[in-house]
C-alpha positions, -999 to 999 in steps of 0.1 A, spaced: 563 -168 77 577 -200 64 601 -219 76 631 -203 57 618 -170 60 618 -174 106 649 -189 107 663 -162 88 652 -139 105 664 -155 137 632 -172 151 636 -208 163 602 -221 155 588 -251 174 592 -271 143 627 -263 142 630 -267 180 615 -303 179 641 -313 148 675 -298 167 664 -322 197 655 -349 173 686 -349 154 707 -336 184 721 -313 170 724 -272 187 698 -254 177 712 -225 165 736 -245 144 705 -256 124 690 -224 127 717 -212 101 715 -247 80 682 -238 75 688 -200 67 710 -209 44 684 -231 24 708 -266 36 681 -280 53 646 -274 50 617 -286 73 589 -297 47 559 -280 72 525 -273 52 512 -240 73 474 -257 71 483 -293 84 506 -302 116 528 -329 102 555 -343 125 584 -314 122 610 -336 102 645 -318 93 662 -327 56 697 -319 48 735 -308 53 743 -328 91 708 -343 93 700 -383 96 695 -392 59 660 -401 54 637 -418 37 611 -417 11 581 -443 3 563 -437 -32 523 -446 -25 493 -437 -45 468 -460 -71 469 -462 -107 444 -465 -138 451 -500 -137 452 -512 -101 431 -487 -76 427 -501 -46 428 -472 -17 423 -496 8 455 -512 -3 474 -478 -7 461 -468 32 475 -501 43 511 -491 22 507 -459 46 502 -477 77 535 -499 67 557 -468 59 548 -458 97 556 -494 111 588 -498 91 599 -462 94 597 -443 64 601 -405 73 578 -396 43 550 -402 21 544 -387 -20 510 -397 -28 514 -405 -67 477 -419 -72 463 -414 -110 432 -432 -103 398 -430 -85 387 -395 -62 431 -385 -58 412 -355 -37 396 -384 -13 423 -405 -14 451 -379 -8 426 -360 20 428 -395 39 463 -395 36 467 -364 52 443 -375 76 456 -407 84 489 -401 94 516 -377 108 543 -384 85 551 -356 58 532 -357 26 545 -348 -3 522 -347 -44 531 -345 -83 499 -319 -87 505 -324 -123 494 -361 -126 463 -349 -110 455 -322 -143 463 -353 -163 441 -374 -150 415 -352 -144 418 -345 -185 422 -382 -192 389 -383 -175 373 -357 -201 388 -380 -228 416 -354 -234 452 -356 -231 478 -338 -217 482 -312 -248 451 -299 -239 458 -282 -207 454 -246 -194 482 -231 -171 453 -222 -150 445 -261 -144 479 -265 -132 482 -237 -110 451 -243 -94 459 -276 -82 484 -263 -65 469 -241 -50 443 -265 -42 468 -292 -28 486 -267 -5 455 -255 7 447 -291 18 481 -295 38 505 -307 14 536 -305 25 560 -312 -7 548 -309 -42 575 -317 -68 574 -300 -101 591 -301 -129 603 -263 -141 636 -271 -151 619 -287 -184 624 -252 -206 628 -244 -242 664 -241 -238 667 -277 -221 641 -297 -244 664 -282 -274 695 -297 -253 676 -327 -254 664 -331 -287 703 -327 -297 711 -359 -279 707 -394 -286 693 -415 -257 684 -448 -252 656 -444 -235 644 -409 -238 625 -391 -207 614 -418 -178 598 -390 -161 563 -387 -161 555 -351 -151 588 -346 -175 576 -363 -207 539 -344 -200 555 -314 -201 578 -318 -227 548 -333 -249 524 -298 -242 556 -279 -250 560 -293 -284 525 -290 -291 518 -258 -283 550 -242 -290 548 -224 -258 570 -222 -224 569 -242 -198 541 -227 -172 562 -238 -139 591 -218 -154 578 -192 -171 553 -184 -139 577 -196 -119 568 -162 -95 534 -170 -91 544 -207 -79 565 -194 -51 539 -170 -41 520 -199 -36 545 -220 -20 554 -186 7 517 -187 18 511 -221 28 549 -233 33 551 -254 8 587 -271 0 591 -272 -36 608 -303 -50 626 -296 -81 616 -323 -106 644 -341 -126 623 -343 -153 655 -355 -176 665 -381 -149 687 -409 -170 663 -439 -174 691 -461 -185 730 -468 -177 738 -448 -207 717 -421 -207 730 -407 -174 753 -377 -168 745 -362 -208 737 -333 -220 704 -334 -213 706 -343 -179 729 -315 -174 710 -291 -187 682 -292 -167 705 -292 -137 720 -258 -150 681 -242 -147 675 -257 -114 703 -240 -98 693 -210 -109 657 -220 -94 671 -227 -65 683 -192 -61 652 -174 -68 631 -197 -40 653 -190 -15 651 -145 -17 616 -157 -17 614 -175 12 605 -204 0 620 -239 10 637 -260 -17 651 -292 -24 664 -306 -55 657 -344 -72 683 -364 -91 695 -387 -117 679 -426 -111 700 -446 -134 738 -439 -131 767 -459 -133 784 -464 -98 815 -449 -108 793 -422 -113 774 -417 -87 797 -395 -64 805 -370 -93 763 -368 -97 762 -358 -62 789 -332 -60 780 -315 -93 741 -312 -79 757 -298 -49 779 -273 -64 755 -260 -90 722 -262 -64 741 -242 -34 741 -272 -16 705 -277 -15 692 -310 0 695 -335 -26 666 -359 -37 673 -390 -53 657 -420 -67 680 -449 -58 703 -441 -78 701 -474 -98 738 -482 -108 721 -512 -134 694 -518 -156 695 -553 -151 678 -563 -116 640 -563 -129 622 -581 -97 651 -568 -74 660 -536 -79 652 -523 -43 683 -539 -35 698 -522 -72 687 -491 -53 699 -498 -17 737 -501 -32 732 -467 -52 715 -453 -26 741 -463 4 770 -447 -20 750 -415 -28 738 -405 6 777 -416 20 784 -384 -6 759 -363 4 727 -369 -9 704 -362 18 669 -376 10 666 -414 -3 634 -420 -25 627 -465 -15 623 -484 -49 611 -512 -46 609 -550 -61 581 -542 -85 601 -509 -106 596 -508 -137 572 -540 -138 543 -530 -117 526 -515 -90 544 -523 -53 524 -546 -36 522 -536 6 552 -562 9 573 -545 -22 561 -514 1 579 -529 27 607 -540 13 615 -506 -3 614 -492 31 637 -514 45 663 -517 20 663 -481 13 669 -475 52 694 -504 57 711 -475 27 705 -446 48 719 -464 78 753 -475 59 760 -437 50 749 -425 83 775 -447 98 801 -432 70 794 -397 76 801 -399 116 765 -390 122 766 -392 162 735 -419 165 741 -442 134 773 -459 158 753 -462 189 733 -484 170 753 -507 157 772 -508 186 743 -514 209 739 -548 190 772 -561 188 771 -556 223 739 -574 225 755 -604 205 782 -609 228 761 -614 248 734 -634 238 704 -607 246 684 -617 221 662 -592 223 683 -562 223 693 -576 188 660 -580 178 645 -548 189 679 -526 174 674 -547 141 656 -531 110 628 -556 110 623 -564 146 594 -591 131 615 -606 112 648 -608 131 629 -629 158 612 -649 139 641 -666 118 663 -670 152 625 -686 170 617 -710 141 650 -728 140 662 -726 179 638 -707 201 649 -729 229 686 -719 226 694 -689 245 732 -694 239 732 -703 201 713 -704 169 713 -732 141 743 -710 120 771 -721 139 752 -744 167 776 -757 194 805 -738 170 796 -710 178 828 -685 175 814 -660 200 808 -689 228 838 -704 224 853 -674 224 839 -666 258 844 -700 277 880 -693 261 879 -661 285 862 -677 313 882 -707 314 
């Protein structure tokens, strides 16, 4: 059975054992969470990932985008991005490669680490076309289907697809005037085969035969937001709406399946926006765990928009988004580097952090208290180790006054907390 279908039928799986002592939290308090389709535990049946809960009361966690492209393929460079997402603690990994062997290079991935892994199957049919010098038009439904297959056969964990992409929502779509159109990619493929061959889209229209899929192997299904707002003033339309509207009604029909879902959202929205995106995916998804890509509340920060997406992100999971995608310097420029890799990472859990600590979950304070504590009193490696780069952390406070135990070259012999202290002492 899959994860949904044990828990409700009242079976605490060892999965969901390890994840109520991780997140302690009762475990037959997420028992019903995850009955109820508020949490899911992304487990792939054929691979033993480390058990790793997502959703309603649940640490918000963290996503880190991998995976080569036509231009740049470099697995060596995308295994060391994997290693990095361990170090700096990412609590998954979506393998997004377009170029080279993807069945070698996501088969070491799988290999390679414990974290959960989660695919787009259908870049793989386009670049397996691409390879055949066809494009995406071109496609059977049996392509795509059996790269599913094939991909939760291999251990797969999360596959995100876009089925909310219908006839009824590209005709919402082709009403409205956007700026910058679909910024999806599995979105604007679909939407492209659609239009050319006047048919529905497979993932909808077979929708059935995916979940069968996803029930024997356990696969979480991310809902794709194939009309995710690419721009400022694109977000929260028509369009975007539209496509929500279908994946609620997707949601439903996983969950009397048995099948675990979760839901993606909108990347570029304005801040003032961002709460309202949140609560309307909740209301018309059942609450299922919510997916997002930042959010981005500018289309300005080219070069810096991990920190773009750490503000977004900080506000969204503080209203209950549960699963924060990193982005990372290079968006919208290029592909990350192992340090934009890193830097994702970081920023996008210094965001998690900040809405932990707003939604009163129990270990986000302990933290942050554990340091303060550690400041007053100069230990500073309790600070360092508590800090979200350890490396870093020590090295700025060792370069400029690693012989100072009782200051650092901010304040110097100013220091407020010192003085503060001798003030007590005195």
């Amino acid at each position: 059975m899959t994860q949904l279908q044990q828990a409700q039928n009242g079976i605490l799986s060892p999965e969901l054992k390890a994840c109520a002592q991780e997140e302690k939290i009762d475990e037959r308090q997420l028992l019903e969470l995850v009955a109820r389709g508020e949490v899911v535990i992304p487990h792939n049946l054929n691979r033993r990932a480390k058990a790793l809960a997502i959703g309603s009361k649940m640490r918000t966690k963290v996503n880190a985008n991998i995976g080569t492209s036509n231009l740049s393929c470099y697995p060596e460079e995308e295994f060391a991005k994997l290693k990095l997402c361990e170090k700096y603690g990412a609590d998954s990994v979506m393998d997004l490669s377009t170029g080279g062997d993807l069945d070698e290079i996501r088969l070491m991935m799988l290999k390679q680490s414990s974290l959960i892994l989660g695919t787009v199957p259908i870049y793989a049919v386009a670049t397996k076309l691409e390879r055949s010098n066809l494009d995406i038009t071109h496609f059977d439904p049996e392509m795509l289907f059996g790269e599913i297959e094939s991909q939760a056969r291999q251990g797969v964990d999360f596959m995100t697809v876009h089925a909310g992409i219908t006839k009824w929502s590209v005709a919402a779509h082709a009403k409205q005037e956007r700026i910058l159109g679909i910024v999806s990619r599995g979105g604007s493929l679909l939407k492209r085969w659609m239009l050319r061959t006047g048919e529905e889209n497979p993932l909808y229209a077979q929708y059935d035969r995916l979940l069968d899929i996803c029930a024997r192997h356990d696969v979480c299904l991310s809902l794709g937001d194939g009309f995710r707002p690419g721009a400022i003033s694109d977000a929260t339309d028509a369009t975007q709406i539209s496509e929500l509207l279908v994946l609620g009604e997707l949601v439903r029909r996983a969950r009397e399946r048995g099948v675990q879902v979760m839901v993606e959202g909108p990347g570029h929205v304005p801040f003032n926006d961002i709460v309202a995106n949140v609560q309307l995916e909740k209301r018309i998804c059942h609450n299922a765990p919510f997916y997002v890509l930042g959010p981005l509340p500018t289309d300005i920060a080219g070069g810096y928009d991990h920190i773009t997406g750490a503000i977004g992100g900080a506000l969204a999971a503080s209203a209950g988004a549960d699963f924060l995608c990193y982005v990372t310097p290079s968006e919208h420029l290029c592909l990350p580097s192992p340090e934009d890799a890193k830097q994702g990472i970081i920023a996008s859990r210094i965001a998690a952090h900040i809405a932990d600590l707003s939604k009163d979950y129990p270990q986000a304070r302990d933290r942050d208290d554990k340091v303060a504590r550690a400041r007053r009193k100069m230990d500073w490696e309790t600070v360092f180790e508590n800090s979200v780069d350890p490396e870093l952390a020590r090295q700025r406070k060792n370069e400029t006054s690693s012989d100072l135990s009782d200051q650092c070259s901010m304040c110097g012999k100013l220091c407020a907390i010192k003085t503060d202290k001798e003030a007590e002492d005195a």
